[in-house]
Legacy VTK file of the C-alpha trace (Angstrom):
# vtk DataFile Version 3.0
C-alpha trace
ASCII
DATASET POLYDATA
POINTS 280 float
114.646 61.532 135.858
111.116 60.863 137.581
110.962 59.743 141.143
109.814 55.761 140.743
107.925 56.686 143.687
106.311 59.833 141.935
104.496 57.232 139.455
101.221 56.752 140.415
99.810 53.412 141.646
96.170 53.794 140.117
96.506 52.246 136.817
94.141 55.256 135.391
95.989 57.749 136.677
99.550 55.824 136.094
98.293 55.293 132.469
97.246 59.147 131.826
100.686 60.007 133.158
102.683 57.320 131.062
100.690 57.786 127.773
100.016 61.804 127.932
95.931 60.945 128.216
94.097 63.993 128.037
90.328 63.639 128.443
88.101 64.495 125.939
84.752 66.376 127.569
83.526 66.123 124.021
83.420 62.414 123.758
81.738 62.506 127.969
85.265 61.341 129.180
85.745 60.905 132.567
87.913 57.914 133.997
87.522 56.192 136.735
90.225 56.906 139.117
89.231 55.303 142.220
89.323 51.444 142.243
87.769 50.618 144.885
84.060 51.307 142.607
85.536 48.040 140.587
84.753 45.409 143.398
81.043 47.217 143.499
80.339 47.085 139.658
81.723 43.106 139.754
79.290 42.241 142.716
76.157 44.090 141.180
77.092 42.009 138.353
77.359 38.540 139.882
80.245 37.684 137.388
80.963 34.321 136.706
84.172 32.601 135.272
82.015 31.536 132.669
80.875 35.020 131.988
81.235 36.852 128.626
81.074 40.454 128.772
80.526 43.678 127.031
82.172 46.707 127.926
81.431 49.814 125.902
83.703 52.944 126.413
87.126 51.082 127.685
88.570 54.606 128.277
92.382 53.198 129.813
91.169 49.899 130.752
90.989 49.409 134.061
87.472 48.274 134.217
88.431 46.205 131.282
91.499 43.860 132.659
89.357 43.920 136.016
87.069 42.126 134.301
89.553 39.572 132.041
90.403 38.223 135.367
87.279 37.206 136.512
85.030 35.721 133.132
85.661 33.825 130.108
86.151 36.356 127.390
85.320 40.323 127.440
84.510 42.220 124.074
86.185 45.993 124.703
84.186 48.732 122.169
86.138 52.250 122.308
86.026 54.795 120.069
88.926 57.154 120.717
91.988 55.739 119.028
94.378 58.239 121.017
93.997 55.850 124.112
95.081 52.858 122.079
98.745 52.794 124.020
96.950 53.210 127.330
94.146 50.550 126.538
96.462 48.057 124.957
98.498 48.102 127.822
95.476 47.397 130.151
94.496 44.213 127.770
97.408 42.825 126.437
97.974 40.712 129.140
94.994 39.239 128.842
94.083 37.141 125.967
90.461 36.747 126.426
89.842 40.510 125.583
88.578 41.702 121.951
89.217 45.275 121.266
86.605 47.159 119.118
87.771 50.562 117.701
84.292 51.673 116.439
81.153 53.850 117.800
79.178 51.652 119.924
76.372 53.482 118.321
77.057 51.598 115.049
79.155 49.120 115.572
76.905 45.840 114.889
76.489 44.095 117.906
74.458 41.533 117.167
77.969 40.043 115.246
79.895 40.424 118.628
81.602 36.666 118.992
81.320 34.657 121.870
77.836 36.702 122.144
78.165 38.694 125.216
75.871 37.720 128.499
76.613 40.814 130.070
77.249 44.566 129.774
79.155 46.003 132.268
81.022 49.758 131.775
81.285 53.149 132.943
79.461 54.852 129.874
80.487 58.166 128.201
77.825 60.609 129.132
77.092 61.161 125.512
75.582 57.902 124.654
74.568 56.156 127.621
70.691 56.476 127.094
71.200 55.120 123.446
73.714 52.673 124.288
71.485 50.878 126.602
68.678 50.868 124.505
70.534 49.908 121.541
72.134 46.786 123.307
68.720 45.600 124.500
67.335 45.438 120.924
70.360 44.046 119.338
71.763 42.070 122.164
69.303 39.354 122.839
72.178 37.403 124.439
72.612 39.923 127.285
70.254 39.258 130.612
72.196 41.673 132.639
73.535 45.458 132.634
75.354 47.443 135.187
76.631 50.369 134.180
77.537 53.597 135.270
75.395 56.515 134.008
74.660 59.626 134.800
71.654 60.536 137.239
69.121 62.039 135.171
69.540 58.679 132.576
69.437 56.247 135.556
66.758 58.067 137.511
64.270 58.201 133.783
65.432 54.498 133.020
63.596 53.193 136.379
60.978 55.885 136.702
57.345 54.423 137.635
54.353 55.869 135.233
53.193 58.993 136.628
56.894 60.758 137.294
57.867 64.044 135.809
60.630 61.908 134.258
58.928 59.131 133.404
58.990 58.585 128.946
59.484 56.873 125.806
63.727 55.036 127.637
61.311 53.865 130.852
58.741 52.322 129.065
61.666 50.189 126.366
63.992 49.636 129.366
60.940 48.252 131.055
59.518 46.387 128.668
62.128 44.099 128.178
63.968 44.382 131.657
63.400 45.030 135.436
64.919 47.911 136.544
66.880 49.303 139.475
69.296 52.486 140.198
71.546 50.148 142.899
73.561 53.422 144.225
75.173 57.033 143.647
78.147 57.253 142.265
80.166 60.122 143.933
81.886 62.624 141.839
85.095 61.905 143.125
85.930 58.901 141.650
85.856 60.215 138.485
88.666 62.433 136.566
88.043 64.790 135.313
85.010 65.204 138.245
81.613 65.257 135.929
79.182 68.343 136.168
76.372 65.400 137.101
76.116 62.911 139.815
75.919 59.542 138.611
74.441 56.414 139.529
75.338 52.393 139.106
72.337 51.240 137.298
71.384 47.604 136.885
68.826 45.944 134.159
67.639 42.416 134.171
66.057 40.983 130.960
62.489 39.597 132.112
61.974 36.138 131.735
60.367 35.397 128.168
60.719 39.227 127.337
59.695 39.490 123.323
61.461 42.150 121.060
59.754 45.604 120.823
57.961 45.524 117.726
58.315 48.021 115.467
54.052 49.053 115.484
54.971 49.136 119.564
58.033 51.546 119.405
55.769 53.720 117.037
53.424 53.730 119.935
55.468 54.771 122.210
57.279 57.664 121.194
54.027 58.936 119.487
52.550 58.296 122.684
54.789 60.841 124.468
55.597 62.967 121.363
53.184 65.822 122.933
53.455 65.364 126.795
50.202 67.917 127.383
48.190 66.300 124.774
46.422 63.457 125.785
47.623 60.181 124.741
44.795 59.604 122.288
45.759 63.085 120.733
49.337 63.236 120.564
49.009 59.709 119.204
46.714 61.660 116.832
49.300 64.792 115.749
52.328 61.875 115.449
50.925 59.521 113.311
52.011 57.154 116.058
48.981 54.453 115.765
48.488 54.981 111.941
44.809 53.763 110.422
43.295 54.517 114.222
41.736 57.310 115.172
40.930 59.351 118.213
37.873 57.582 118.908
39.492 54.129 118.233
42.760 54.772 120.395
39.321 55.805 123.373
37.732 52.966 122.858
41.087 50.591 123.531
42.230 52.684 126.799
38.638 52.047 128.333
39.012 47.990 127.282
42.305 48.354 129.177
40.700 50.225 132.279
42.294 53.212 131.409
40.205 56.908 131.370
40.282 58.031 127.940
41.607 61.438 128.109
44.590 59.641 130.118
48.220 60.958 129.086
50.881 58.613 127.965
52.999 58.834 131.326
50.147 57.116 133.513
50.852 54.072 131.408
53.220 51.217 132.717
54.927 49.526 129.483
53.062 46.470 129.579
49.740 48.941 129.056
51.689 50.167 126.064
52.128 46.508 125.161
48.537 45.625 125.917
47.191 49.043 124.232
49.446 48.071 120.879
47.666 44.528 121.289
44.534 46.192 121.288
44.959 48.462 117.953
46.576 45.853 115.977
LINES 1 281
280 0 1 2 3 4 5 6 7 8 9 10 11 12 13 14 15 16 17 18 19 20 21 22 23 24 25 26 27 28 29 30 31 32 33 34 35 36 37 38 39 40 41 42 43 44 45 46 47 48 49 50 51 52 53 54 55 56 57 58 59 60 61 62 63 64 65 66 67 68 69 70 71 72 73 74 75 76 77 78 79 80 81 82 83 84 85 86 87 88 89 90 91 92 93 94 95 96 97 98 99 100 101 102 103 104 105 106 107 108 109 110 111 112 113 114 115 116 117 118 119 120 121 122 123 124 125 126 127 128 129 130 131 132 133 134 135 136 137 138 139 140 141 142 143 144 145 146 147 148 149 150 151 152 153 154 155 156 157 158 159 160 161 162 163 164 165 166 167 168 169 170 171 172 173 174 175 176 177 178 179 180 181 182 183 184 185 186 187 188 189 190 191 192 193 194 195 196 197 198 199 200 201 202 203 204 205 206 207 208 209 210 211 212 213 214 215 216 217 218 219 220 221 222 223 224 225 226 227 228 229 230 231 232 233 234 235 236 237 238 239 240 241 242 243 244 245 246 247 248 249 250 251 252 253 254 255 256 257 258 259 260 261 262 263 264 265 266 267 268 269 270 271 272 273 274 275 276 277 278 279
């Protein structure tokens, strides 16, 4: 018989133990096993008791029942049913948590009920770029994020126009939300220990921010579809401003101050906005 004292007193690391939780690298799992990061993620995200949140990837739930204690209701989305005993055990206390067993990537959020305010998780690797932008277009309820991604999504979601990174996740993040990388996350707290730093990255929906319209996206990715083509011309090869041309897509970068031969990166998303204004 096991030591009571051998038992871990992380609940991550208590629950891997108890339920036989291996991680899946596949599905970008890696818990958090240091919860001290908790306290961080709740401050970034100036929870309130009346706070409904969204957490997607519960993983064994210790960001989860951190967060039942401190808002109104919190909406859990995994997709792995193998950590159903450990994740149960982390909400079942707590009856203001709604498990999801579904892919955040098609589960429909919109029909999430209480609508969430918030999204606060540590996301699987895999979808984190998607996941984001997916919540912002179907999640018109949610003003804040602050979530856990890797670097290299964190670093391209707040990029400025003109950075090698910069493309078509900065300019949606930013056209409907401000956004910030607030830290690096160290590799440590993590288990297994990703292959990629991470960072804690917070989004705040803009006051009066409008949907991206569906002529904008086009824009966008078209815009950046050929990164050493001009915008005008990878516009051109993608189809992504149908009915204008070359000439045309000149004309409206020079009403907008812009050179003409400028590429898409040099453009903040509200000169995409203005630019999609423009073409009509």
């Amino acid at each position: 018989m096991s030591n009571v004292a051998d038992v871990p007193v992380q609940p991550s690391l208590r629950r891997m133990r108890q339920f036989g939780v291996r991680p899946d690298r596949e599905l970008g799992q890696n818990f958090l096993i240091d919860s001290n990061i908790l306290g961080v993620i709740a401050r970034a995200a100036e929870l309130e008791p009346s706070d409904v949140a969204l957490e997607i990837g519960g993983g064994l739930g210790v960001l989860s029942e951190h967060l039942a204690e401190r808002v109104a209701h919190v909406h859990v989305i995994e997709l792995d049913q193998r950590l159903s005993d450990a994740l149960h055990d982390a909400t079942d206390p707590h009856p203001n948590v709604s498990l999801h067993w579904a892919d955040a990537m098609t589960l429909d959020l919109g029909a999430l009920d209480p609508a969430p305010g918030k999204l606060v998780a540590n996301l699987p690797y895999g979808i984190a770029a998607g996941a984001l932008l997916r919540s912002i277009e179907q999640l018109a309820s949610v003003s804040v994020w602050v979530a856990m991604v890797q670097r290299e999504v964190g670093e391209r979601f707040a990029s400025a126009p003109g950075s090698s990174v910069y493309g078509v996740p900065s300019v949606l993040a930013q056209l409907a939300c401000e956004v910030t990388v607030l830290r690096t996350i160290p590799r440590t707290v993590f288990l297994p220990a990703p292959n990629v730093d991470s960072v804690l990255l917070s989004m705040r929906r803009r006051a009066g921010a409008q949907p991206v319209e569906p002529a904008l996206r086009r824009l966008v990715s078209g815009g950046f579809a050929h990164r050493r083509k001009t915008l005008a011309g990878s516009l051109a090869l993608a189809n992504g401003a149908p009915g204008r041309s070359r000439e045309q897509v000149r004309g409206a970068l020079e009403q907008l101050g812009q050179r003409p031969d400028v590429r898409a990166e040099r453009l903040s998303a509200e000169d995409f906005r203005a630019l999609a204004g423009l073409l009509g």
